[in-house]
N, C-alpha and C positions, 0 to 999 in steps of 0.2 A: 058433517057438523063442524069441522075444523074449519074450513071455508067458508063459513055461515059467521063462522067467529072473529076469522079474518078481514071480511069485508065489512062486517060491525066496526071494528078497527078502525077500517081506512074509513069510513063515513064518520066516525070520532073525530078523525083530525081537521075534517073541513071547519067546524067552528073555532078550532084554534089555529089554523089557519087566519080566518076572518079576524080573529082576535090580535093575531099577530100584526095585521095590516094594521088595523086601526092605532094599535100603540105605535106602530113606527111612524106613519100618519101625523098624526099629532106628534110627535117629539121631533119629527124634523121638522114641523111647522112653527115649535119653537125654537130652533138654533137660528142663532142673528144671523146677518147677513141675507141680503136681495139674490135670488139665481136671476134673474133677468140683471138688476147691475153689476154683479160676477162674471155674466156671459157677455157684459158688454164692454167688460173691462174699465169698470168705473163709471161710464153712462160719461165722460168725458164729450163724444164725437160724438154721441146721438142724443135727436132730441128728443123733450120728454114726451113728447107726443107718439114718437117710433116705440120709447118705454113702456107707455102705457097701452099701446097695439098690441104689442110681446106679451104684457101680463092678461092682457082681456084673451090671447091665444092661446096660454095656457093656463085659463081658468084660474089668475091667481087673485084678480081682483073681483073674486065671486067670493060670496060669507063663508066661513070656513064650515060648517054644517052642506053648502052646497059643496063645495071641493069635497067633502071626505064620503058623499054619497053619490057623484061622480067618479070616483075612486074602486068603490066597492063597486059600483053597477058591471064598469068595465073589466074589472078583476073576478068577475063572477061568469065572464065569459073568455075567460082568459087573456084579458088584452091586457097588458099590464102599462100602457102607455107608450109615449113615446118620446126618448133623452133628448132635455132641453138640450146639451150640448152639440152631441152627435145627431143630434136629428134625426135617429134612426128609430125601429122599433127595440123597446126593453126585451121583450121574446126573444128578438134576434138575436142580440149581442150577449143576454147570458146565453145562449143555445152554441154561440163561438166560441166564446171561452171556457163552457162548462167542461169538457173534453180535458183542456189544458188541467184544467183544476181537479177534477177527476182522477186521471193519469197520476198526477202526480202526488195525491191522496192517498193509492194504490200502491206506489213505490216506498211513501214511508212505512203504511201497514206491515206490507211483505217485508221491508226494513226490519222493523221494532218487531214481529211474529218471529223472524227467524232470529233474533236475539234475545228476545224475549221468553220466551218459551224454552229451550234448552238453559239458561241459567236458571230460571224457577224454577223447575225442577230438578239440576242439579243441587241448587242452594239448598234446599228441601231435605233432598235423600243424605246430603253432608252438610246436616245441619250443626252450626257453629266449628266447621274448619276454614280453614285458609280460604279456598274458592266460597265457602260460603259468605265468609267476611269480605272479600275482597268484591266479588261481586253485588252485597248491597251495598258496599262503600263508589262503585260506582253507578247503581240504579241512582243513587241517592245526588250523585253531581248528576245524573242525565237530569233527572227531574228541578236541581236547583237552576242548572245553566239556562240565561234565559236566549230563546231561541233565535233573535237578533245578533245578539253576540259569539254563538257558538256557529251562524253561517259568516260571518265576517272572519273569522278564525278559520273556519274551516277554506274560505274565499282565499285570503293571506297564505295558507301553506299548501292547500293541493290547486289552486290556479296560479298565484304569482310566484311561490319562491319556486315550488317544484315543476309548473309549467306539465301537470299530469293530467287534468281534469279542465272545461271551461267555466267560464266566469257568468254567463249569463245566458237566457233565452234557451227553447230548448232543441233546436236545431243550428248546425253551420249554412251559416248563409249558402255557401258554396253548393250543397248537399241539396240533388233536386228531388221531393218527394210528391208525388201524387195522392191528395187528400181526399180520402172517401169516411174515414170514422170519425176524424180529427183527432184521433188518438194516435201519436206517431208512431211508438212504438208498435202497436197493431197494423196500422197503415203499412209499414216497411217490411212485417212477414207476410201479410195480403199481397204487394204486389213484388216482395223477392229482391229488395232493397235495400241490398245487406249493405250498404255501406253506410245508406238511412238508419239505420237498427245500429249502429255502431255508434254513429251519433248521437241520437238522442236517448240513448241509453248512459252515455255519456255527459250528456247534460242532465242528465236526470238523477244522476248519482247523490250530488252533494247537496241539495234541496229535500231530495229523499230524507237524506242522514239529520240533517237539521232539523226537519219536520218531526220525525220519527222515535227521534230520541228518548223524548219526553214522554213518550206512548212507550218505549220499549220498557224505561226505569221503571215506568207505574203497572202497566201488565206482569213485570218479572216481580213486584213486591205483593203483587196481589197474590199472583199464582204460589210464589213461595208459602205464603201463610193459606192459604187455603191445602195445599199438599202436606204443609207439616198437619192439620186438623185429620185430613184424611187419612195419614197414615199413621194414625194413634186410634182410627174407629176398629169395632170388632172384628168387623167382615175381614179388615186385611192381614187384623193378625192371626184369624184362621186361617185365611188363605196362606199365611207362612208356617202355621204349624203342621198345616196339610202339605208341606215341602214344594209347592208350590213355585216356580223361579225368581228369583228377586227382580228381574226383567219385568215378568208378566204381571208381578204383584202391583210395580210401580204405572207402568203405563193402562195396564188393563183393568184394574181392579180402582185403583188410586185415582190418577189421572182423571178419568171420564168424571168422576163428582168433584171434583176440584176445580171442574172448567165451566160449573156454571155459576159459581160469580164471576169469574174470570171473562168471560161472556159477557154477561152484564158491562165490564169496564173496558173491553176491546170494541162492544156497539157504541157505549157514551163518546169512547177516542174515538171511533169511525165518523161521529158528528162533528166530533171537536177537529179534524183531519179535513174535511169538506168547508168545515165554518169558519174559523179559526188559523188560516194559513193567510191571512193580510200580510203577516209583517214577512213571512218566509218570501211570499211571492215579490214583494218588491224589492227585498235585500238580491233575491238572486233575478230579477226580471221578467219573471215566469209570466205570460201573458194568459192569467188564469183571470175566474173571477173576483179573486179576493182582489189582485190590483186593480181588478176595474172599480171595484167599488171605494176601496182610497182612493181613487178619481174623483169617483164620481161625488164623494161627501165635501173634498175640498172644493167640487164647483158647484157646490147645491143643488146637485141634479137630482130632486128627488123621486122623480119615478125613476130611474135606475136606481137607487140607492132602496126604496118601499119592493120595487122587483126582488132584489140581489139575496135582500132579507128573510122576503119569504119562501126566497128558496131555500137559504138556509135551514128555515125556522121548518122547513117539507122535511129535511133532508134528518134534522134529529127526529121529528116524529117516526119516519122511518124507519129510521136505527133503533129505534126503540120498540118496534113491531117486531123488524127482523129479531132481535134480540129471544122476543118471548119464545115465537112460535120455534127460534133454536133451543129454548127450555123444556119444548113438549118432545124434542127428541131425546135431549138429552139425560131428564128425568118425565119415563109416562107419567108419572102421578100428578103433575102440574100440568095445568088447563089454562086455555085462555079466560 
């Protein structure tokens, strides 16, 4: 039945899928600017006749009703086009750098989870001391600092003054690695490349932290208030008058029902962590898909740009599945 529920789910998102193409569609249909005279750098040295070849090539001088139902046709069998700039396929080139952006998605998570998660629930159980003040006085800068600023910062003292950490991209050139996942990290225990695994674990640190931050504040302010709720319900103060360990009371008893909104806001960041890393990616160089797609919007490449998006726009629907079906574990009594 669960499965039956599940794949209801994923056949739900295909119309907001379709939904999502169409509005990107049109709104990049509306930003000014020519991608055929952008690609040609002014349309200076070519004439308008090479111009108007270019735009008849890629269906720009068709009614816009025909472009946006050539669009769908081919997006309905997966081909998501192909980038006026790079000339290559959209499939391809988010399939290169999904990896990067992937990966490094994953390092903020595991970032913000292991700091996240022990200050909420200490903040919780010493509720209104020192650590608990002290700790949302700094959720509260994670979540102000904006995330541009606080990688520049972080850039300035652990790459240039202290010369500890690098400054960009997520491998040393020097560093020869053999690419089978495109995830380097994995790549480097697969073929036993430890000095790959050094590296890009290293580069991955400070892009991590800047990413990740602002997920760790908002998870540890969730969680705290959700465990102060839990631990004023009945069940736990029986389980303390039944002498019960304060250990067991807090993680076993407390915890597990405190983690499903908490859940709910670590699935919406797993979106926001996938979607949402444009500015992290190009502050540190990261050749994920968020920089490709700041490319690609300043050269009005819009099928990479209508691609990038609905991958995006997959990738929250997702999380937001995932999310549920983690609620049927965590509380039986919720259903899909």
């Amino acid at each position: 039945m669960r499965s039956v529920k599940i794949l209801e789910r994923v056949l739900a998102a295909v119309p907001i899928m379709f939904g999502v193409a169409i509005i990107v569609f049109l709104f990049m249909r509306m930003t000014p600017g020519d991608p055929v005279d952008i690609m040609m750098g002014g349309g200076g040295a070519v004439s308008a006749g090479e111009m108007e070849q270019l735009r008849h090539e890629f269906h720009l001088d068709e009614p816009l009703p025909v472009q946006l139902w050539l669009f769908l046709k081919d997006a309905a069998r997966g081909d998501l086009g192909y980038s006026y700039i790079q000339k290559r396929r959209v499939t391809t080139l988010i399939i290169e750098r999904l990896p990067a952006t992937i990966e490094l998605a994953a390092g903020a998570l595991l970032f913000a989870l292991l700091i996240a998660m022990p200050i909420g629930i200490v903040s919780a159980v010493r509720q209104n001391s020192l650590v608990d003040r002290l700790s949302m006085a700094g959720a509260f800068l994670g979540i102000s600092m904006p995330s541009f600023w606080l990688g520049i910062i972080l850039i300035l003292v652990f790459s240039v003054t202290l010369r500890w950490l690098p400054v960009q991209g997520r491998i040393d050139f020097v560093v020869g690695l053999d690419e089978i996942t495109g995830f380097y990290v994995l790549d480097s225990i697969i073929t036993r490349n430890w000095e790959a695994l050094v590296s890009s674990l290293r580069h991955l640190v400070l892009p991590s932290i800047t990413l990740g931050a602002a997920v760790a504040a908002v998870v540890a302010r969730v969680l705290r208030s959700s465990m102060l709720e839990t631990l004023r319900s009945d069940y736990v103060i029986l389980a303390r008058a039944k002498g019960a360990p304060e250990r067991g009371v807090v993680l076993k008893h407390a915890l597990r029902n405190a983690l499903i909104p908490t859940v709910t806001v670590v699935g919406l960041q797993v979106g926001v962590l996938l979607g949402g890393n444009m500015i992290v990616e190009t502050v540190f160089s990261w050749p994920g898909l968020g920089r490709l797609t700041v490319t690609a919007i300043f050269q009005r490449d819009f099928p990479l740009i209508q691609g990038a998006v609905m991958v995006y726009a997959f990738t929250f629907v997702m999380a937001n599945l995932v999310v549920d079906i983690l609620y049927t574990y965590l509380n039986p009594r919720i259903t899909l």
